[in-house]
C-alpha positions in Angstrom: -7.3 -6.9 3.6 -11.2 -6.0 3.4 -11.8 -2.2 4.0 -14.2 -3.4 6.6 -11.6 -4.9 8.9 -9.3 -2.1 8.5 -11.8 0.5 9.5 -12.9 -2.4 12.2 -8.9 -2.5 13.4 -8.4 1.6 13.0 -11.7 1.8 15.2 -10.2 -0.8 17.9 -6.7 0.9 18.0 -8.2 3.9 18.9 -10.6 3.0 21.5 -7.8 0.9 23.3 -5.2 4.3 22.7 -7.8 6.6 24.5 -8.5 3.7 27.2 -4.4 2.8 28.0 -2.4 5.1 26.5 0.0 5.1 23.2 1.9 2.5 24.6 -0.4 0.0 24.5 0.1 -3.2 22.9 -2.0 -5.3 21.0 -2.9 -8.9 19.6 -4.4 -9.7 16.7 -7.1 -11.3 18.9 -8.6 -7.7 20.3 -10.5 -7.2 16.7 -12.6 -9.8 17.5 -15.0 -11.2 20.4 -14.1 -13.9 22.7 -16.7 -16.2 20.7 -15.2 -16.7 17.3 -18.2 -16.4 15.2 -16.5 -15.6 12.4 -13.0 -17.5 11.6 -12.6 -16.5 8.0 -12.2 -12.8 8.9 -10.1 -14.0 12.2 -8.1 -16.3 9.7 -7.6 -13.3 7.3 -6.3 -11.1 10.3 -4.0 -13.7 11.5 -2.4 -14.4 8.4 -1.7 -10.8 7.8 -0.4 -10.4 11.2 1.9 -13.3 10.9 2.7 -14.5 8.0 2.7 -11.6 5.5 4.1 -8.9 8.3 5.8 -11.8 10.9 4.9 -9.3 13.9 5.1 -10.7 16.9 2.2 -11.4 19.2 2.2 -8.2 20.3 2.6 -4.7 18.8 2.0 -1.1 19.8 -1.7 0.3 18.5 -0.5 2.7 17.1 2.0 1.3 15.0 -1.0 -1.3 13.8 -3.1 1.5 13.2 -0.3 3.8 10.7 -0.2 0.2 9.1 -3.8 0.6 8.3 -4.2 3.9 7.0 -0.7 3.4 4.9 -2.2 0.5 3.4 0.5 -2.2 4.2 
């Protein structure tokens, strides 16, 4: 995955821990904004999310994030 998402992802996890808690879930769909203005990094993100990792729709923030910084 491009380093730019992954600090982009690490970023999101964060704001939505310090906003809800480490219990909160996420989708794949909170990187990005409601206008999909750019479906090749959506597309990259989804296929990561799903078919390399099969997670389901959605997972804790913080278990997204480890994922990041561990490089899986």
């Amino acid at each position: 995955m491009r380093a730019e998402l992954k600090s982009k992802i690490i970023e999101v996890c964060d704001r939505k821990i310090a906003l809800k808690g480490d219990n909160v879930g996420l989708s794949f769909y909170a990187f990005f904004a409601n206008k999909n203005d750019t479906p090749e990094l959506l597309m990259e993100v989804a296929t990561w999310w799903i078919q390399t990792h099969q997670l389901d729709h959605f997972v804790k923030a913080h278990k997204i994030k480890q994922m990041m910084i561990d490089g899986v």
